[in-house]
C-alpha positions in Angstrom: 144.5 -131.9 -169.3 141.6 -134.0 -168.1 139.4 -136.1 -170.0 140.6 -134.7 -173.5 139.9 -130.5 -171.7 142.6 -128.5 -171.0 141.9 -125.6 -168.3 143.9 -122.9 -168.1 143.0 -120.1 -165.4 145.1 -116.8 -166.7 143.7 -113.8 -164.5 146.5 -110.8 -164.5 149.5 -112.9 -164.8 149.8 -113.1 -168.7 150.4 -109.1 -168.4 154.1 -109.3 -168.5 155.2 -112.6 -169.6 155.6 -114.5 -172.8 153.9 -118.2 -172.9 153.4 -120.6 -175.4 150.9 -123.4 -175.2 151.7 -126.4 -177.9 149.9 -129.6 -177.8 152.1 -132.5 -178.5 149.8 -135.8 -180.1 151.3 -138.7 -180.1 149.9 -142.5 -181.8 150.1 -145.9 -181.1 153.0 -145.9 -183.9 154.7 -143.3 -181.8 153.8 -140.4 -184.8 154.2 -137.1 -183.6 152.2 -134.3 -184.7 152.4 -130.8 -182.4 150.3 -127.5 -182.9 150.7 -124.6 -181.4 147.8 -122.3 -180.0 147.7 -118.6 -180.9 146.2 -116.7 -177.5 144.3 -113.3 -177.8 144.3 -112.1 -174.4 142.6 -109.1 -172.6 144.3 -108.0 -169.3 142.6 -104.5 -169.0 141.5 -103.6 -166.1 138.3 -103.8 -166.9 137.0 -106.3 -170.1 135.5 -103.2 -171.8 139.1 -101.5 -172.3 140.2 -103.9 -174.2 140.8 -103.1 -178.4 139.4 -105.8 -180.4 141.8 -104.6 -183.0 145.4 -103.6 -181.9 147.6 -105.3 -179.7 150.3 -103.5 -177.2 154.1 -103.9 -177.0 154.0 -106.5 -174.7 152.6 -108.7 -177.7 154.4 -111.9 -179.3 153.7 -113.8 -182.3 151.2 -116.0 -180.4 150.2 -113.9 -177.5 148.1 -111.0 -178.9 147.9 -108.4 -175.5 144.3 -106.6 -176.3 145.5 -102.9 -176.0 143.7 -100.8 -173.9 141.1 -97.7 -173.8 142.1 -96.2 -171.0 139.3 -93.7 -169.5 140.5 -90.2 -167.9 141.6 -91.6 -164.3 143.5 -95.0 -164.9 146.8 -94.4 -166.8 149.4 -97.9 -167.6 149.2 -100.2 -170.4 146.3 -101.8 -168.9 145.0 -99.2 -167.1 145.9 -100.2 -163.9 146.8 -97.3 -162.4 144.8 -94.8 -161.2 146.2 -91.4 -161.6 146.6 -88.8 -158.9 145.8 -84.9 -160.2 145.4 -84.0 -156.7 148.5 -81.8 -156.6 147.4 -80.2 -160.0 143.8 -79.2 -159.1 142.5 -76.7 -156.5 139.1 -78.6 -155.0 136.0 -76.3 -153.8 137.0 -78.4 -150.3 140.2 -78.9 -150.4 140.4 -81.5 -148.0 138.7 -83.9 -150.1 140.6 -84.9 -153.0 141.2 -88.7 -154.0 142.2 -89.8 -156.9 140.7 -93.3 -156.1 137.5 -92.8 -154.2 136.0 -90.3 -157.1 137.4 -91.7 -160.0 133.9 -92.6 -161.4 132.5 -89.1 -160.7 132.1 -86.2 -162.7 134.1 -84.2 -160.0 137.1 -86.3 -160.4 139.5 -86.2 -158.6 137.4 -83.5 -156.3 134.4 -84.6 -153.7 131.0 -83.7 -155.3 130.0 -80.6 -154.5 127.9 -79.7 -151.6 123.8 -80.5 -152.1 122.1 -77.4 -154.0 125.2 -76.0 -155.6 126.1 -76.2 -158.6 129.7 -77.7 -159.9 132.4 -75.9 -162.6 135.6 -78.1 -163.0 138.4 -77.0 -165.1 141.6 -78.8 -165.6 142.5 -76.8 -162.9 140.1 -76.1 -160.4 136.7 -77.0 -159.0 133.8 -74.5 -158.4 130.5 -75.0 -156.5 128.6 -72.0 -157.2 125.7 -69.6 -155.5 123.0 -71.2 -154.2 119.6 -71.2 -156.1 117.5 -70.0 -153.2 119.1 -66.7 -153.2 117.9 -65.5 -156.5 113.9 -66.8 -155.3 111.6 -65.2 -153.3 108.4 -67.2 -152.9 104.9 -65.5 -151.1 101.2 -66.7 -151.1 98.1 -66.4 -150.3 94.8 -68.4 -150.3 94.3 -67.5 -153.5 97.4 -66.5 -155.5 101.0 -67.0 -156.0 103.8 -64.4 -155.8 107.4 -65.4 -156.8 109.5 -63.4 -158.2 113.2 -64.1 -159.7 116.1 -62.3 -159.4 117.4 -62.9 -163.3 120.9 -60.9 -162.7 121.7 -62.8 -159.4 120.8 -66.1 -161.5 123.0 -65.2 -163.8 125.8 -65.6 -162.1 125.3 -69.6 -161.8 123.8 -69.5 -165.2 125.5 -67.4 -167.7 123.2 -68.3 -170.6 119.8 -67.9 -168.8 117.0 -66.6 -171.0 113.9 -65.7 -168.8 111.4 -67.1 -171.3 113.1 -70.7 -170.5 111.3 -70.5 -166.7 108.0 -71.5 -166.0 105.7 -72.5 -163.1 104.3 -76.1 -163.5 103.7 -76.4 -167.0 104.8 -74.4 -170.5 101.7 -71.9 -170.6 102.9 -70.7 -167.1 105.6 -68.0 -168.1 107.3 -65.1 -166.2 106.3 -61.8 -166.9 109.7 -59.5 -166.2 109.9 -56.4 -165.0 113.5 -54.7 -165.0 115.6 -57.8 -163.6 112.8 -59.1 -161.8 111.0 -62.3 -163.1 107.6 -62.5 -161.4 105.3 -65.4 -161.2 101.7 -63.8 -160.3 98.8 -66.7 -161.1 96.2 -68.1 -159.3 96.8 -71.1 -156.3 94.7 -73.4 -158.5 96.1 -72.8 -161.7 99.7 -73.8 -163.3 98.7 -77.5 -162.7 99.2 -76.6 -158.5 98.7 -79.7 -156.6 96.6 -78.8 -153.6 95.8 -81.5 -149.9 94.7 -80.8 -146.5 96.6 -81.9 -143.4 94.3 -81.0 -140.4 93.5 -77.2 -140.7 96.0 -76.4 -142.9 95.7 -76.4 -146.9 98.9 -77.6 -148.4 99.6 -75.8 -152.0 102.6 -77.6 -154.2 104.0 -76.8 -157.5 107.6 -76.3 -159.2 109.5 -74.1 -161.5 111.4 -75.3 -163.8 114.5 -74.1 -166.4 114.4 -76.4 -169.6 115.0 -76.0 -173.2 112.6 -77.4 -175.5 113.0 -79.4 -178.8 112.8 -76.4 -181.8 111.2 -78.9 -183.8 108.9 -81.1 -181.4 107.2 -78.8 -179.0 106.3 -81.6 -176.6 110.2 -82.6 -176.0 112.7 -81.1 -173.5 116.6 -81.5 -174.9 118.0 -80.2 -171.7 116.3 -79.6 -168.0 118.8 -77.8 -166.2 117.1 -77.4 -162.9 113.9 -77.6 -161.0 112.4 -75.7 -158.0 109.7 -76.8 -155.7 107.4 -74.5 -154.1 105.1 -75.1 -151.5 102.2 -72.7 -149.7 100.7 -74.0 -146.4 97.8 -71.7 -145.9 95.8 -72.5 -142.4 91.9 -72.0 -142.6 90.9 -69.0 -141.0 93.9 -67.6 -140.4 97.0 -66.0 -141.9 98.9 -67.6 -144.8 102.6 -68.5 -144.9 104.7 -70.2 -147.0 108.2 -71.9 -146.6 110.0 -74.0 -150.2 112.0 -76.6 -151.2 115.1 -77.1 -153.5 115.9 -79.8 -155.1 117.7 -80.1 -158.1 115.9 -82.9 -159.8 117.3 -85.4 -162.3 116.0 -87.5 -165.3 116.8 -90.6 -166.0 116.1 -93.8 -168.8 114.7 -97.7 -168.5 115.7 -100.2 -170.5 112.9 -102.8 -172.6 113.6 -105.9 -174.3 111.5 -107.0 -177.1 111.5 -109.9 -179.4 115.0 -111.3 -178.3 116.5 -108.6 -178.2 118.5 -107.1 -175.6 119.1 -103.2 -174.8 121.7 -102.0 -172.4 121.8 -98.3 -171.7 125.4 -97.1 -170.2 126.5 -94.0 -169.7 130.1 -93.5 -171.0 131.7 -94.2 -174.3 133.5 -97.0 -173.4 130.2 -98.8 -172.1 131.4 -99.6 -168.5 129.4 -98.0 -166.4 125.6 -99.3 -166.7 122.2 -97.6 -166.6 120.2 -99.7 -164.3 116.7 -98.8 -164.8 116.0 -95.9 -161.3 119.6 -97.1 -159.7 120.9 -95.5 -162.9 120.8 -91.4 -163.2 121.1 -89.5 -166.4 120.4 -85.6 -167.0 118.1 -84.4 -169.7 120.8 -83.4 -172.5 123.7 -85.6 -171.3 124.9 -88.5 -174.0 123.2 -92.0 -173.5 125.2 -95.1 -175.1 122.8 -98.3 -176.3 123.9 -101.3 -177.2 121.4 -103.6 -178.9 122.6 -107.2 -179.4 121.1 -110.7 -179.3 120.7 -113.7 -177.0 121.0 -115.7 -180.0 124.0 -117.6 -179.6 124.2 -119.3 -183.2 126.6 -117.6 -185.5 125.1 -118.6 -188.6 122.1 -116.1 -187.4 122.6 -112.2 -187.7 120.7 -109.3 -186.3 120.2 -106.6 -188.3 119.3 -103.7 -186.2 116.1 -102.2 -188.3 114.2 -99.3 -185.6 114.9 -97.7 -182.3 112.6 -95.1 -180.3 111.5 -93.5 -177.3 108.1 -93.4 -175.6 107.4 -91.7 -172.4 106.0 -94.7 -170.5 104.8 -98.3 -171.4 101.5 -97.0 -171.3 101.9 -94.3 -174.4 100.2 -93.9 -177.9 102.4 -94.3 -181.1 101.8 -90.9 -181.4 104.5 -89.8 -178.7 107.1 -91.9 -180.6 110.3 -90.3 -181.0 112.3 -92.4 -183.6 116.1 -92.5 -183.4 116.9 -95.0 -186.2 114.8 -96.3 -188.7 115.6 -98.8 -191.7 119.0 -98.9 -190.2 119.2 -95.0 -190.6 119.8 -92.2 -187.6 116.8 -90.3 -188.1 117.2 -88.2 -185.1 119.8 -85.4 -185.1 121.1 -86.0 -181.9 121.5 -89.8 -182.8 124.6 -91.7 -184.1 125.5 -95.1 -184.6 129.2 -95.9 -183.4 129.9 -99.6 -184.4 127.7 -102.5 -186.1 128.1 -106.0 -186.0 126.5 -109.5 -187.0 124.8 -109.6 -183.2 125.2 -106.4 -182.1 124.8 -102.3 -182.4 125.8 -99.4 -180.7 124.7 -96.1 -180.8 124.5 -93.1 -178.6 121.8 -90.5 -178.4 121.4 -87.2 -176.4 118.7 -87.4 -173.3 115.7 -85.5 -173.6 112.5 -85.4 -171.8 108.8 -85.5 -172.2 106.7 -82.4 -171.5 103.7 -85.1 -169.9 106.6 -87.4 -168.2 109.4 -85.9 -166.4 109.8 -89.3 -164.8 112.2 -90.9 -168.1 111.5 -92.6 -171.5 111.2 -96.3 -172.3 113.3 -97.0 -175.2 111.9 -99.7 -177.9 114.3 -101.6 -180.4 113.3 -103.9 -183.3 115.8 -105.8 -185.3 115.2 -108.4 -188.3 116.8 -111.8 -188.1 118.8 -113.2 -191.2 121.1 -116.2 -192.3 124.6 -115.1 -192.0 124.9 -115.6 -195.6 121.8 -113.7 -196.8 123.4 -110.5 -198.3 119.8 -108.8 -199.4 119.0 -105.9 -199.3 116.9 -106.2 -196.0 119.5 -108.4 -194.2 122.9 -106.4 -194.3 123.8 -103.3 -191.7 123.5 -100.4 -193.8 121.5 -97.0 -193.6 118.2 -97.8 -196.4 116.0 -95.2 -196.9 113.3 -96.9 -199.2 110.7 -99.7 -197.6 112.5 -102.8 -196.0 111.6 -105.8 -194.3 110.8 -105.6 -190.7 111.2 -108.5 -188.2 
């Protein structure tokens, strides 16, 4: 105790002992008066584990231990300890297995697999499948494109494939098949073919790409599985060849913040693992978890969270708006609201993509500003579905 503040620095060492902190007063009569300081302590591993509701066994009357959310790796009562499947799992290589070094990968407790295959786990084993460049066969000349797809040999990677999913550069650009063959036949110039010239040599780019669009909203992709890049170097004057490139691309989201208002994007339930603007990765169709909350730091203030949506880039029309919430309601079927409180919200939506953008989505989040004891109608975190007040 110094100058009337008491310090006390905690770090792990509350885990599994039992403390109590009373402060003793006495005055210049020599009165005593003594009060003793109830202590809700979080020793998870990591501060997002930690239950802001139940306490574990280690718990006393005044010590409340936070109990913890532990994820899939980390086992313990504060998830401190990282548990080894390695015996239990059969790896694609099976000389790289570590419970430790993968623990935040989806290939856990297996190495990632190998560039341009594609990954299966089961509780049991890891599979990195066929690669996508055996099932393409890409020709050209200066004036036309010939691929062709080998749907059965795809199939074997992608179980669920429907040929009508494929296309060359944009949507109007589909397959025609013939037997198991899925040929690509349209001119250089067309298909939105991006064409420059590097000495005497024309350089012809474009890209195939498996998604599934939005039933509803013809404009959106709900899942983009893979893309293919195709290229066509055709000298002047001379014979044309071509040669590709694979690349399995991947989408991800930014973040905005608006009116004092913050958005963080994670990507895991327990909101641990952040999306940071292009360092952050997320596939179109994979679970994205916001949380909206305030930089207000005055408790008598609430933040009502009123309307959340997606544009494809800062630079959009309202008319590309895809709203998740509105009035405090999901709106989108893919959108759900997991916890609300006086400064903060979070919800999760699936990833999608723009048709014009495959580059991510800017998501925008407006929330109205009450007294904590204002219990209208526009003020209070519930779903309303008639006209409300927007801040």
């Amino acid at each position: 105790m110094e100058n009337g503040i008491f310090t006390w620095t905690v770090g792990t060492g509350l885990r599994y002992i039992n403390t109590d902190i009373t402060f003793i007063v006495i005055d210049s009569l020599n009165a005593l008066a003594k009060s003793i300081v109830t202590i809700n302590y979080c020793g998870c591993e990591e501060p997002g584990q930690c239950s802001s509701i139940t306490s574990n066994s280690n718990s006393t009357d005044n010590v409340k231990k936070a109990s913890c959310n532990c994820p899939e790796y980390a086992t313990g009562l504060y998830c401190e300890l990282i548990q080894n499947t390695c015996p239990n799992i059969t790896c694609y290589q099976n000389d790289l297995c570590n419970a430790t070094a993968y623990r935040l990968s989806d290939s856990w407790p297996c190495a990632p697999c190998p560039n341009g295959r594609r990954q299966v786990m089961t509780p049991k084993q890891q599979t990195c499948e066929g690669k996508l460049e055996d099932s393409v066969n890409v020709k050209c000349n200066s004036s036309q494109w010939d691929i062709s797809m080998d749907i059965d040999l795809l199939k074997t990677s992608y179980p669920g494939i429907r040929p009508h999913d494929i296309y060359l550069g944009e949507s109007q650009c589909h397959g025609k098949l013939e037997g198991s063959i899925l040929k690509f036949n349209y001119n250089i110039s067309s298909c939105k073919t991006t064409k420059m010239t590097s000495g005497i040599t024309h350089i012809f780019s474009n890209k195939l790409f498996y998604v599934i669009f939005d039933p509803v909203i013809p404009f959106l992709i709900r899942r983009h599985i893979w893309t293919f890049a195709v290229e066509c170097d055709v000298i002047k004057g001379g014979t044309g060849t071509s040669h590709l490139h694979h690349g399995i691309e991947t989408h991800h989201a930014t973040y905005v913040e608006h009116y004092n208002v913050t958005v963080e994007l994670f990507s895991d339930q327990h909101f641990q693992h952040p999306i940071n603007g292009r360092t952050g990765i997320v596939h179109v169709g994979e679970d994205v978890y916001v949380k909206v909350s305030t930089t207000i730091s005055d408790w008598n203030t609430k933040m009502r969270l009123h309307t959340c949506f997606t544009r494809p880039n800062s630079n959009a029309t309202s008319d590309m708006d895809v709203v998740l919430i509105n009035n405090g309601c999901e709106v989108d079927g893919n959108t759900h609201i997991i916890s609300q409180s006086t400064h903060e919200t979070r919800f999760v939506f699936q990833d999608f993509e723009y048709l014009t953008n495959d580059e991510g989505l800017d998501i925008y989040c407006n929330a109205t500003y009450c007294d904590s004891k204002d219990y209208s109608s526009g003020c209070v975190q519930t779903c309303h579905q008639g006209p409300s007040l927007v801040g």
